[in-house]
C-alpha positions in Angstrom: 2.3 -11.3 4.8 1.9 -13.0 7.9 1.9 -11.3 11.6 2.2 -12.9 14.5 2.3 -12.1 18.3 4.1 -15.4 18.7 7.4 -15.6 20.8 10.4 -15.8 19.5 9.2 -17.9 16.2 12.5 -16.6 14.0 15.7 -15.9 15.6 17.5 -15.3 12.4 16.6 -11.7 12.1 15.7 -9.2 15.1 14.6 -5.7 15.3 14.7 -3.6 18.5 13.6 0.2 18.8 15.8 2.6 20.9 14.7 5.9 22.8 17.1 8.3 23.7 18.3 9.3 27.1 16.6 6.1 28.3 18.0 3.1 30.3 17.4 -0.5 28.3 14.2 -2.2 29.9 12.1 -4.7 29.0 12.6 -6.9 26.0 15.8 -4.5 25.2 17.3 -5.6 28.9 16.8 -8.8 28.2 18.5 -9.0 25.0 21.7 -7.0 26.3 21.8 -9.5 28.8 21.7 -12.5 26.4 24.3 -10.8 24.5 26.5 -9.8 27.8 25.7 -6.1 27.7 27.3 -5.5 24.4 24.1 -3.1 23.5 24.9 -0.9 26.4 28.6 -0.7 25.2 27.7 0.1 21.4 25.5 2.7 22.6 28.1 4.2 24.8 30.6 4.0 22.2 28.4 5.5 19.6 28.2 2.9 17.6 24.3 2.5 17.4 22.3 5.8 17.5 19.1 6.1 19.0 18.7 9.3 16.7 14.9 8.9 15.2 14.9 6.7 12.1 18.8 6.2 12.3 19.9 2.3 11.6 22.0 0.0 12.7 23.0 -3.4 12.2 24.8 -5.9 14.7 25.8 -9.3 14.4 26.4 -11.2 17.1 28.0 -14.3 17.9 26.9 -18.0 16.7 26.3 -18.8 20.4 23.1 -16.6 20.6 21.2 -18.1 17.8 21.2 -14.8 16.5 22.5 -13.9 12.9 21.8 -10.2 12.9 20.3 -7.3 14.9 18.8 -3.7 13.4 18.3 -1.7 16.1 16.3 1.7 15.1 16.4 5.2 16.7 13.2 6.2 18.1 14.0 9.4 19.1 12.8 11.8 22.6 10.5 9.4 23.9 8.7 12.9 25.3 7.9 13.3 21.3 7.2 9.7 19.9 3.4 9.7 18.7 1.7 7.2 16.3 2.6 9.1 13.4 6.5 8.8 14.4 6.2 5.3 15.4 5.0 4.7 11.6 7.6 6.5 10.4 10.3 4.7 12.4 8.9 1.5 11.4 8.8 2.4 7.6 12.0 3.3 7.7 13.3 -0.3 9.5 11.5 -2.0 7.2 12.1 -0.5 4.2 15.7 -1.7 5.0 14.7 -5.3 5.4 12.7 -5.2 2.2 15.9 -3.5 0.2 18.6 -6.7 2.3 15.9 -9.6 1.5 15.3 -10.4 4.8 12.3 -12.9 5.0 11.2 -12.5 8.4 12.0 -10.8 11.7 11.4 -11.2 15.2 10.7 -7.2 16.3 10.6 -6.6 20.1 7.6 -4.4 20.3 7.9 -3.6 23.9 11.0 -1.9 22.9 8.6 0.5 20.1 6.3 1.2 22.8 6.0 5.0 24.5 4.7 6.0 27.3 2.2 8.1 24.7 2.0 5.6 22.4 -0.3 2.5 23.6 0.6 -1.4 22.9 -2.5 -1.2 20.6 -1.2 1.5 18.6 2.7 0.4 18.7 1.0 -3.0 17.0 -1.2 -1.1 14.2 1.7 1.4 13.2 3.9 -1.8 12.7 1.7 -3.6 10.7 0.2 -0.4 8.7 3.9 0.7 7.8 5.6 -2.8 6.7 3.1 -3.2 3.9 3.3 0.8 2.6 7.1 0.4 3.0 7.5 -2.8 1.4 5.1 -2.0 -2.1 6.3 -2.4 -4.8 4.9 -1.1 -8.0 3.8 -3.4 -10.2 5.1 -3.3 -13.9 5.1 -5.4 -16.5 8.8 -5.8 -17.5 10.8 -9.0 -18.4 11.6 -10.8 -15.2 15.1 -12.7 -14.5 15.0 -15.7 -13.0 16.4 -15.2 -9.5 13.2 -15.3 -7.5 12.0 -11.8 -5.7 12.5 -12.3 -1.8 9.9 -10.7 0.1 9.3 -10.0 4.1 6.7 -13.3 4.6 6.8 -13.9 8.5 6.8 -10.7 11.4 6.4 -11.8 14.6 6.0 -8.8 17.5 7.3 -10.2 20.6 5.6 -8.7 23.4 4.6 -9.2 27.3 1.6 -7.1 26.6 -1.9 -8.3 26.5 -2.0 -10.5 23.3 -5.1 -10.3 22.1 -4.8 -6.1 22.7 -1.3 -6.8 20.0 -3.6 -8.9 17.8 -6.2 -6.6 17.2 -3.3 -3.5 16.4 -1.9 -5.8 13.9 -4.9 -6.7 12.5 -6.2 -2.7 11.7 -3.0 -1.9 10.6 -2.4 -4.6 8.4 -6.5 -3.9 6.8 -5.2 -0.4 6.7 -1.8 -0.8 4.9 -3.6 -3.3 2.6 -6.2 -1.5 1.7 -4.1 1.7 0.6 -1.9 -0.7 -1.2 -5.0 -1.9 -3.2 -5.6 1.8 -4.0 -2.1 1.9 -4.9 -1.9 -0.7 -7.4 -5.0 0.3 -9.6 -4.2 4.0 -9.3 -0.7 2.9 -11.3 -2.5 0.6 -13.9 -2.3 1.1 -17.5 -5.7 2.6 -18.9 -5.9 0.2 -21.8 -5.3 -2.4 -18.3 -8.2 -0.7 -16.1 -11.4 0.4 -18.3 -14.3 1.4 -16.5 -15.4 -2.2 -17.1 -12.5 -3.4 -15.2 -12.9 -1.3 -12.8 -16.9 -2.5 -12.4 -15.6 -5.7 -12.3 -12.7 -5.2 -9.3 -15.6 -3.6 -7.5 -17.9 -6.8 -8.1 -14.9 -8.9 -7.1 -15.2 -6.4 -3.5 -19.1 -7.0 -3.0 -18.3 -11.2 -3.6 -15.9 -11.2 -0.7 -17.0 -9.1 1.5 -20.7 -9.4 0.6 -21.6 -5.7 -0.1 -24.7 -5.5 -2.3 -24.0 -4.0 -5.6 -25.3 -2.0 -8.7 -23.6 -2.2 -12.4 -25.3 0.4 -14.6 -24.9 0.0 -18.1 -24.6 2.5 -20.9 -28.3 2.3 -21.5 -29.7 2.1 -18.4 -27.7 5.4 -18.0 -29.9 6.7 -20.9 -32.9 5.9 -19.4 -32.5 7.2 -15.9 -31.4 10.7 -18.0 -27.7 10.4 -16.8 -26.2 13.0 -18.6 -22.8 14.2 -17.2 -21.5 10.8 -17.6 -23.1 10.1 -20.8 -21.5 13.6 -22.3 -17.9 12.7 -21.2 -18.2 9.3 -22.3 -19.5 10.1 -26.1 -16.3 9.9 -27.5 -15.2 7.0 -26.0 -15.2 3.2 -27.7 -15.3 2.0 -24.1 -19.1 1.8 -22.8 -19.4 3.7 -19.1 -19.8 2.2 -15.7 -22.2 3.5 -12.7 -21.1 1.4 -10.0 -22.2 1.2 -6.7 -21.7 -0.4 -3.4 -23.8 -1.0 -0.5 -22.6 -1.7 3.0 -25.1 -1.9 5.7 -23.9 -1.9 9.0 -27.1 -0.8 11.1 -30.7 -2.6 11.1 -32.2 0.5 9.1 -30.7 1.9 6.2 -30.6 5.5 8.4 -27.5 7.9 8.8 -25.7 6.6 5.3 -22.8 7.9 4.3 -22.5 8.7 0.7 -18.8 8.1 -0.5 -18.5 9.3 -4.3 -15.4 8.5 -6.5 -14.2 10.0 -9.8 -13.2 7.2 -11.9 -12.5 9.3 -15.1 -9.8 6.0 -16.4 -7.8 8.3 -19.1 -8.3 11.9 -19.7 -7.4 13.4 -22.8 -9.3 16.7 -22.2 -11.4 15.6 -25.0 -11.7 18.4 -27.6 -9.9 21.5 -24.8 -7.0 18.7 -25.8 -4.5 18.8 -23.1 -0.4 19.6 -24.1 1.5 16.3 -25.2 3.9 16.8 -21.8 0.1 16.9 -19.7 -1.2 14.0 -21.0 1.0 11.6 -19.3 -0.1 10.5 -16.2 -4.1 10.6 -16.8 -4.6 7.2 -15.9 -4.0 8.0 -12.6 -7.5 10.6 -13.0 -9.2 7.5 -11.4 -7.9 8.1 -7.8 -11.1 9.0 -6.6 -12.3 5.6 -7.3 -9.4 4.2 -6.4 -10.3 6.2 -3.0 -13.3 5.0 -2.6 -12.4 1.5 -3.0 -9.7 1.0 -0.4 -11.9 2.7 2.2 -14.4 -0.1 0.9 -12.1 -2.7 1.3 -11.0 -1.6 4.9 -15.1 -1.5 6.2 -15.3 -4.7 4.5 -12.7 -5.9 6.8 -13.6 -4.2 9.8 -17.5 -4.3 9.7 -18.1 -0.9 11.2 -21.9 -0.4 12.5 -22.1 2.3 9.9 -24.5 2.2 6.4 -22.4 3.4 3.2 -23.0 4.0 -0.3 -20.5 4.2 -2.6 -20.8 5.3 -6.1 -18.1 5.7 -8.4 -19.1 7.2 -12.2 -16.5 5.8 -14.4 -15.6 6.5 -18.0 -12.8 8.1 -20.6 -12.9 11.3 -21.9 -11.8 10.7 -25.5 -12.4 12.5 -29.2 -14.1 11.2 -31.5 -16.9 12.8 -34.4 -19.5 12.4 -31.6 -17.6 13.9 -28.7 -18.9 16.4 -26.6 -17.5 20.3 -27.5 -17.2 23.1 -26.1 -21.0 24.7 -25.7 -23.0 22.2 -26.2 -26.0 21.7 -23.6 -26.6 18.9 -21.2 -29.4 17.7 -18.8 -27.8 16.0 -16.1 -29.7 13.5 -13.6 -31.1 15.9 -11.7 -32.4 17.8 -13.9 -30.0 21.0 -14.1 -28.4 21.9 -17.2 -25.2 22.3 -17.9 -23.1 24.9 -20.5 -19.7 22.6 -21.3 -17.4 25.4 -21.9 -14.0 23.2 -21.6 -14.4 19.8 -22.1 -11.2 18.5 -19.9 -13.9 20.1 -16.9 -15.3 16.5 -17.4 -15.0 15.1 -13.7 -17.0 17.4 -12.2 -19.9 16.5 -15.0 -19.5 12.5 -14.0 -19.5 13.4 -10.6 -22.6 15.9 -10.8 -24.6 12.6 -11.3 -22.7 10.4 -9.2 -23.7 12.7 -6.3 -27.5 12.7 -7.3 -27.7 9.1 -7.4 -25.9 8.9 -4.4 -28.6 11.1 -3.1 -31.3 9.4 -4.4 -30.3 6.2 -2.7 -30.5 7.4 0.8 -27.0 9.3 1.5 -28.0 11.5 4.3 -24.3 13.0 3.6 -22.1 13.1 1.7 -18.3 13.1 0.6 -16.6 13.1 -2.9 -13.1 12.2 -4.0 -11.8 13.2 -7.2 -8.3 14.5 -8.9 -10.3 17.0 -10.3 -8.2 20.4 -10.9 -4.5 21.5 -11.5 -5.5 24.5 -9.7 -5.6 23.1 -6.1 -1.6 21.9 -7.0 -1.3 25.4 -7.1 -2.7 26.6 -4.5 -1.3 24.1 -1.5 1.1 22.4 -3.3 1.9 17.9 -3.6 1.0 17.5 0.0 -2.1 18.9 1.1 -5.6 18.1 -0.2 -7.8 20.5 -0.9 -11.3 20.5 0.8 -14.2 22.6 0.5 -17.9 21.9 2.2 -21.6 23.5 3.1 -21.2 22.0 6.5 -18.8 22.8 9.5 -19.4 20.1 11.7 -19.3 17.2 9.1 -16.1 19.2 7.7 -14.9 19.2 11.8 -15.1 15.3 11.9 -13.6 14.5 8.5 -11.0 16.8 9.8 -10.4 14.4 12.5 -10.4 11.4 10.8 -7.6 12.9 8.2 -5.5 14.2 11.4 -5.5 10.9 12.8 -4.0 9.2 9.7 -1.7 11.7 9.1 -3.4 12.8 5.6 -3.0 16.3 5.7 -6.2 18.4 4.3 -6.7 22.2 4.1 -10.0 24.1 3.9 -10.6 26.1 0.4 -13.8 28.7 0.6 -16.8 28.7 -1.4 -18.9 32.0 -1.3 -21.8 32.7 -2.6 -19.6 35.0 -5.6 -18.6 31.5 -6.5 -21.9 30.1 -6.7 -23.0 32.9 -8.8 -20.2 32.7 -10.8 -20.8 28.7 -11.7 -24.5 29.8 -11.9 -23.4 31.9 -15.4 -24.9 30.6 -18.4 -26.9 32.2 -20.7 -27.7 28.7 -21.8 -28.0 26.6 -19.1 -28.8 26.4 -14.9 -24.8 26.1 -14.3 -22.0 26.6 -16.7 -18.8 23.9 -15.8 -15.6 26.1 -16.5 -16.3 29.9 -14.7 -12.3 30.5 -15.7 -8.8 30.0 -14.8 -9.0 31.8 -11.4 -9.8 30.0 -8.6 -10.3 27.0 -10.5 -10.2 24.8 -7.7 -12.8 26.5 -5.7 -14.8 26.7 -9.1 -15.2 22.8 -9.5 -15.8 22.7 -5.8 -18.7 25.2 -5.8 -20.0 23.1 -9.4 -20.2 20.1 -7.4 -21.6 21.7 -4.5 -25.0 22.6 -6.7 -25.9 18.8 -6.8 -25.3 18.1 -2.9 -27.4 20.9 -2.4 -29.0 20.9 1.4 -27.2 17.8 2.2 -24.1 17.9 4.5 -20.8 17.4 2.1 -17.0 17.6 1.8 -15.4 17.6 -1.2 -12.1 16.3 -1.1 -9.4 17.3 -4.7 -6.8 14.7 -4.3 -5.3 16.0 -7.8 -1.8 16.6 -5.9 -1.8 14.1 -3.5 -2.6 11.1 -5.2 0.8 10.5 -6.6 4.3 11.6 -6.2 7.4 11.7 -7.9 9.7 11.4 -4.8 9.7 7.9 -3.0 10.0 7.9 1.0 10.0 5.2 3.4 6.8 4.6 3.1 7.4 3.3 -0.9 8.3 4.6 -4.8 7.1 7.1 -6.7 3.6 6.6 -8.2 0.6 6.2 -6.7 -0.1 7.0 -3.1 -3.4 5.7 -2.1 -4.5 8.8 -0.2 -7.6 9.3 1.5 -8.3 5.4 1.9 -7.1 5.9 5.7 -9.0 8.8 5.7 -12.3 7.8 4.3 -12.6 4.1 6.0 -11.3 5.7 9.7 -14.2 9.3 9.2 -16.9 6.3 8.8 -16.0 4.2 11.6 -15.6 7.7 13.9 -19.0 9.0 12.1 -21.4 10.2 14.7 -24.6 11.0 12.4 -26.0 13.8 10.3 -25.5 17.5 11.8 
């Protein structure tokens, strides 16, 4: 998709915003002039709303050059923020995607607030015509009438155009980037293996020139890898330890450890899930998924930050040589591990991908994973869980997720839940306490490989798809926590 802060490149198709209680300036004035204040009269006569997210359409006569106007409420301009202003532009261009328009001329000066900056007005555009225009990507029979897609969006503005440029710019990384997410979170498993996913990521470090780690099966072996090697034992697919580099200071100092689940199909392994829960688990690599679109966005934006990112990727399958229920395993770091329930398999794969994350210079740390059912029922589809050992690094991940509107909610860990995790009569750590607080269990599990180093642990299990679409695109995958993850590294301001 192309965006441009070009004037007037395509008459055709024109988009204004409207504020209520407010007289038309601006781009607005001079279009109600052009059309011989027929915009005043429909708004007197009720016939366009300036109600938030409520649209229009006007078509005016030959003589403008104009075939068709949407004009879009915006609402109390006392209340317009950036999270509205996306909203309001999902919702206008949802309905461009849904009538095959091609390309619009908007009149951003018209979207702007006196809360809202040019800059912003610019990235919310951008950022909500690519999450409103996805479309998932399935593998039906096509007929042959050619799809018609929004190609050309040009923001006409008299503000600062290089200011415009670099709005559209983040916004369109951002909306991108989530999009990426979105598309391998909804991929078939037998589509994305773990070694598809190693080689997505290896397509990543080409274009953006990240330095990257592949490790095999048996170099797993040989560094003593074994959460990921358990969970993987019953799989025909070999596992993936894959990890990214992105050095954005001259010493590798201050890195940020990002760490993804990347379980690519969960069975439960022998604690077999129901038929009816079994549907779905190819989406148990949003973590990864996570982790990649936040990639993809520092790629783009080259924040003076260093990051890791390791993602531990496998299936959890059955087979004669698949882990059970109490066997014993050493995992990189050395702690054992009772396996009491075998579908407790991403916070095993995880376990190591936070070692080696550690081991590589993460001076903190934050993992992504859609690790338990138990944090759907504690807060519900759309709030991720989070649990850390550290209140300021918690504080400015807090931030980040307020400022992309990715709403997160602090679950505790006490030190009855480290005891409780610390159980085994076999082991250092056991990785299924019980049913209650399971959530907070898995949390405090991971939690014993970060150790002393600053982490958050974000569960993405309800957040990183829905069943209801919005304006901001269908049911599926959401792409959560890219926003998130890319803007708390760009904001980051050290180890606490």
């Amino acid at each position: 998709m192309f965006f441009s802060t070009n004037e007037w490149q395509h008459k055709d198709t024109v988009a204004i915003g409207l504020f209520q209680k407010s007289q038309l300036s601006g781009k607005a004035k001079e279009m109600d002039e052009l059309l011989e204040g027929r915009i005043t009269e429909l708004l007197k006569e009720g016939d366009i709303s300036s109600k938030r997210n409520q649209l229009s359409k006007f078509f005016p006569s030959p003589e403008t050059g104009i075939k068709r106007i949407y004009f879009v409420g915006l609402g109390k301009e006392s209340d317009y923020t950036f999270e509205e202003a996306k909203e309001v532009f999902a919702h206008l261009f949802k309905k461009l995607h849904q009538d095959k328009k091609q390309a619009v001329s908007v009149l951003l000066d018209t979207f702007i607030g006196k809360d809202l900056p040019a800059q912003d007005a610019a990235h919310a555009l951008s950022e909500s015509c690519l999450l409103a225009t996805y479309e998932l990507q399935d593998f039906k029979h096509k007929t042959n009438e050619p799809d018609r897609f929004i190609e050309f969006v040009y923001a006409t503005t008299d503000h600062d155009t290089a200011e415009i440029q670099a709005g559209l710019k983040v916004g369109e990384v951002y909306g991108q980037s989530v999009n990426s997410a979105r598309t391998l979170v909804n991929m078939p498993p037998n589509m994305l293996t773990s070694s598809d996913l190693a080689s997505y990521a290896a397509e990543l470090a080409y274009k953006y020139e990240f330095e990257i780690e592949i490790l095999d099966k048996e170099q797993m072996e040989e560094l003593g890898m074994g959460g990921i090697l358990a969970v993987n034992r019953g799989s025909t697919e070999p596992p993936k330890l894959i990890v990214l580099k992105y050095q954005g200071k001259e010493e590798w100092t201050d890195v940020i450890g990002l760490v993804g689940k990347g379980i690519t199909y969960d069975t439960g392994g022998y604690s077999l899930k129901p038929r009816a829960s079994m549907v779905g688990m190819k989406t148990d690599m949003g973590g990864s998924a996570s982790v990649l679109g936040a990639m993809e966005i520092i790629g783009e934006l080259r924040p003076e930050q260093n990051v890791i990112a390791v993602i531990a990727s496998t299936d959890n399958m059955i087979s004669a040589d698949a882990m059970k229920p109490d066997d014993v395993i050493v995992s990189l770091s050395g702690k054992t591990i009772e396996v009491l329930n075998t579908d407790a398999e991403g916070r095993l794969v995880l376990a190591d991908g936070v070692t080696y994350a550690k081991q590589h210079g993460a001076s903190v740390l934050v993992d992504v994973a859609t690790l338990t059912g138990g944090v759907i029922v504690a807060l519900g589809n759309e709030t991720t869980g989070v649990m850390t050992n550290n209140d300021e690094l918690y504080a400015q991940f807090k931030e980040a997720s307020e400022e992309c509107g990715e709403m997160i909610w602090q679950l505790p860990i006490t030190e009855k839940d480290k005891k409780r995790v610390r159980n085994s009569k076999m082991a250092d750590l056991n990785n299924s306490p019980g049913r209650d607080g399971h959530a907070i269990m898995a949390g405090a599990f991971i939690g014993e490989f970060a150790e002393d180093t600053p982490w958050v642990h974000l569960d993405i299990a309800g957040t990183a798809t829905t069943e209801n679409s919005s304006c901001f695109g269908p049911t599926g995958a959401t792409g959560v926590m890219v926003r998130s993850l890319a803007t708390f590294v760009e904001r980051f301001e050290g180890k606490k």
